[in-house]
N, C-alpha and C positions, 0 to 999 in steps of 0.2 A: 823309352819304356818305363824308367822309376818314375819320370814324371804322371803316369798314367796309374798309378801307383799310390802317386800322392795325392793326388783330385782330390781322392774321396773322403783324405783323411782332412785336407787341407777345407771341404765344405763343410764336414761334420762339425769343424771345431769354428764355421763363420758361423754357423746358425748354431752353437751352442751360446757362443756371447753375444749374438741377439736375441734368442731369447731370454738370455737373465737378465734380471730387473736390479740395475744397483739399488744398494740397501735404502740410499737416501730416497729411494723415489716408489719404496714399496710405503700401502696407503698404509695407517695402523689401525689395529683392530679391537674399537674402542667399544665397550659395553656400556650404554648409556642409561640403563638400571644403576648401574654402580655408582653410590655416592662420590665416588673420588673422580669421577670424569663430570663434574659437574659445572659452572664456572663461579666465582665467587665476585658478588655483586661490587665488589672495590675493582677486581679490575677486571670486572665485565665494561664497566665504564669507561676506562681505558681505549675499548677495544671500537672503533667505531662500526665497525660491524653487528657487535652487539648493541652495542645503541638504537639500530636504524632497526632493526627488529624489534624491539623492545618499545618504541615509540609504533609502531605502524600494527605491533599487536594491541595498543592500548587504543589507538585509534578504530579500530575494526572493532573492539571489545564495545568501546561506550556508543560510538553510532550508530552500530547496526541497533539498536534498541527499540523497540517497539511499546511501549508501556503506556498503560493507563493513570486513571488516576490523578486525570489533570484538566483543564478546560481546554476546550475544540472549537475552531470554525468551519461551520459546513456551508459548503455550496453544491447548487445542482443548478446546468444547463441541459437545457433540452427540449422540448414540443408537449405543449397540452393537445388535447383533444377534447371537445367539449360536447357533451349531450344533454340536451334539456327538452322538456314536455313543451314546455312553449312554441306552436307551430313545429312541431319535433325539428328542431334545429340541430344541425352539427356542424363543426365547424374545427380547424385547428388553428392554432397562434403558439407562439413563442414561450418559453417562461423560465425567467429567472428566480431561484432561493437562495437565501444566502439567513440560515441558522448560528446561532452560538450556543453554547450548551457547557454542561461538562460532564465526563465520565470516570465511573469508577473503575477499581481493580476488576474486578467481576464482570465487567463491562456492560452495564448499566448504563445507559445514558438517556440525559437530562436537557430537554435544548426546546430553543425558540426563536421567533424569525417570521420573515414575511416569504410570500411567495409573488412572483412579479409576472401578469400573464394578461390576458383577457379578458378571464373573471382573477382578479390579486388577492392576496386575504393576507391577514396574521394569524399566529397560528402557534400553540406551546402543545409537544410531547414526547414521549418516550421510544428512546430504540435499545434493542438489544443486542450489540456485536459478540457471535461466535466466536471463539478463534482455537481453530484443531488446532493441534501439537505438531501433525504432520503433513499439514496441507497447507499453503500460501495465499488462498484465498479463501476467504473470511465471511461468509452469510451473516446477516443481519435482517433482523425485523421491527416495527415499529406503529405506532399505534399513535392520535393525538385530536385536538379540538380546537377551531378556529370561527374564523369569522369574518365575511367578506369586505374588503375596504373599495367602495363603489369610485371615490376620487381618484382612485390611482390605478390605471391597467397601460398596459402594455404596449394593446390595442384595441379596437373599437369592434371587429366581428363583422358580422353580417347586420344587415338592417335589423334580423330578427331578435339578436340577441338582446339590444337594449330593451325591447317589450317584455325581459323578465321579471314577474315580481311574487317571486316564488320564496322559498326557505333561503334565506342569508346565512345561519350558521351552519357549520358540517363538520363532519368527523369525517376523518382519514385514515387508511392503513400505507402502509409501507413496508417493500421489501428490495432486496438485492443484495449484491458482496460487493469487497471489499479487498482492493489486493496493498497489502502493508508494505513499505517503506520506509526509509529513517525520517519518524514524525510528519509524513504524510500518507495518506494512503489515499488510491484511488478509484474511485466508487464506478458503478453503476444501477438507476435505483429507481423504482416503478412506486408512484404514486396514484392513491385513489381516494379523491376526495365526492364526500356522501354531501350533497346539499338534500337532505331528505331522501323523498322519491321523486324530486320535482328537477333535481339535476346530476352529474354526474361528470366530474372530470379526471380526465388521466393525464397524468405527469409521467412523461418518462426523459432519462436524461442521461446527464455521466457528470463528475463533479469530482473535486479533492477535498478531503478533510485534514485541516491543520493542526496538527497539536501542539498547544501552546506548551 
C-alpha cells in the first residue's frame, strides 16, 4: 500500500527534472539592437562562420546588379513576315539581328546593327528601357532608320519577291520587355519596318542583351 503512495510522488519529481532545461543548454536572450552584442570585425575573422557570410553577402550584393550606363550587345531571333504591293506578295522567312549600342543611366539607348532575313538591311536607332522599381519586367520602346542590303539575305522568298523595285530605305518602330538578370537580360521584341507604302515587314522574335 505505501508503495501506492509513492507513484505519484515518485512521477511528479521524474517529470519535474525533465522538464528543467540545465542551465548550459538554455538559449540566451541576446538583443541585437544593442551595440555590445555586435561582433567585432578582428575577430569576426576568426570566426569561419562569419567569414562565409560575409563573402556570400558581398557576392549577392555586387551581382545581383543591374546597371546602366555601359555598352550592350543586342540580339534578336525570330520570323519576319513579309508584305509587299508587288503582285501583293506575303510571304515569311527567318531573321537574325545582332545590334551594339550603349545605354545610359536613364536608360536611353543608342545602338546599330544589321538585320539578317529575306529582305536584310542596316539599320542605327534609339530604344528606351523602362525599369519600375517594383516589377521585374521591364517595357521598352524604340524608333530607328535603315536601309536595305540587297547582297545579303537569308533567303530567296517566293518567285515574286525578287520583282521588287519599290522604296529601299525604311523606318522602323519597336517595342517589347525585358526580364533583367545579372548583366543579361532577356527580351522579347516586335519589329516593324516602313519600306514606304510599298512594303512592310514584321520581326518578331526573343533575344538576350549583354552588357558589357
Amino acid at each position: 500500500m505505501r508503495s501506492l503512495f509513492l507513484f505519484p510522488l515518485i512521477l511528479s519529481f521524474a517529470l519535474t527534472c525533465l522538464a528543467a532545461e540545465p542551465e548550459e543548454y538554455k538559449k540566451p536572450n541576446l538583443d541585437f539592437e544593442n551595440p555590445e552584442t555586435l561582433i567585432d570585425p578582428i575577430e569576426g575573422i576568426k570566426n569561419k562562420h562569419f567569414v562565409r557570410r560575409a563573402i556570400l553577402s558581398s557576392m549577392a550584393k555586387n551581382t545581383s546588379r543591374f546597371e546602366f550606363e555601359r555598352p550592350y550587345i543586342n540580339h534578336l531571333m525570330g520570323f519576319s513576315a513579309v508584305f509587299q504591293r508587288t503582285l501583293f506578295t506575303k510571304y515569311v522567312t527567318g531573321v537574325q539581328a545582332l545590334s551594339f549600342g550603349y545605354i545610359t543611366e536613364g536608360g536611353h539607348g543608342f545602338e546599330g546593327g544589321f538585320e539578317f532575313a529575306s529582305v536584310s538591311n542596316v539599320f542605327a536607332g534609339y530604344r528606351h528601357i523602362f525599369r519600375p522599381e517594383t516589377f521585374s519586367l521591364w517595357p521598352f520602346l524604340g524608333a530607328g532608320l535603315g536601309t536595305e542590303v540587297t547582297g545579303l539575305r537569308f533567303a530567296d522568298g517566293p518567285p515574286q519577291a525578287p520583282q521588287y523595285n519599290g522604296m529601299r530605305q525604311m523606318a522602323f518602330g519597336t517595342l517589347g520587355f525585358l526580364v533583367p538578370l545579372v548583366d543579361i537580360g532577356i527580351k522579347a521584341e516586335a519589329r516593324f519596318n516602313f519600306y514606304g507604302t510599298d512594303r512592310l515587314v514584321l520581326s518578331t522574335g526573343v533575344g538576350v542583351i549583354f552588357f558589357l
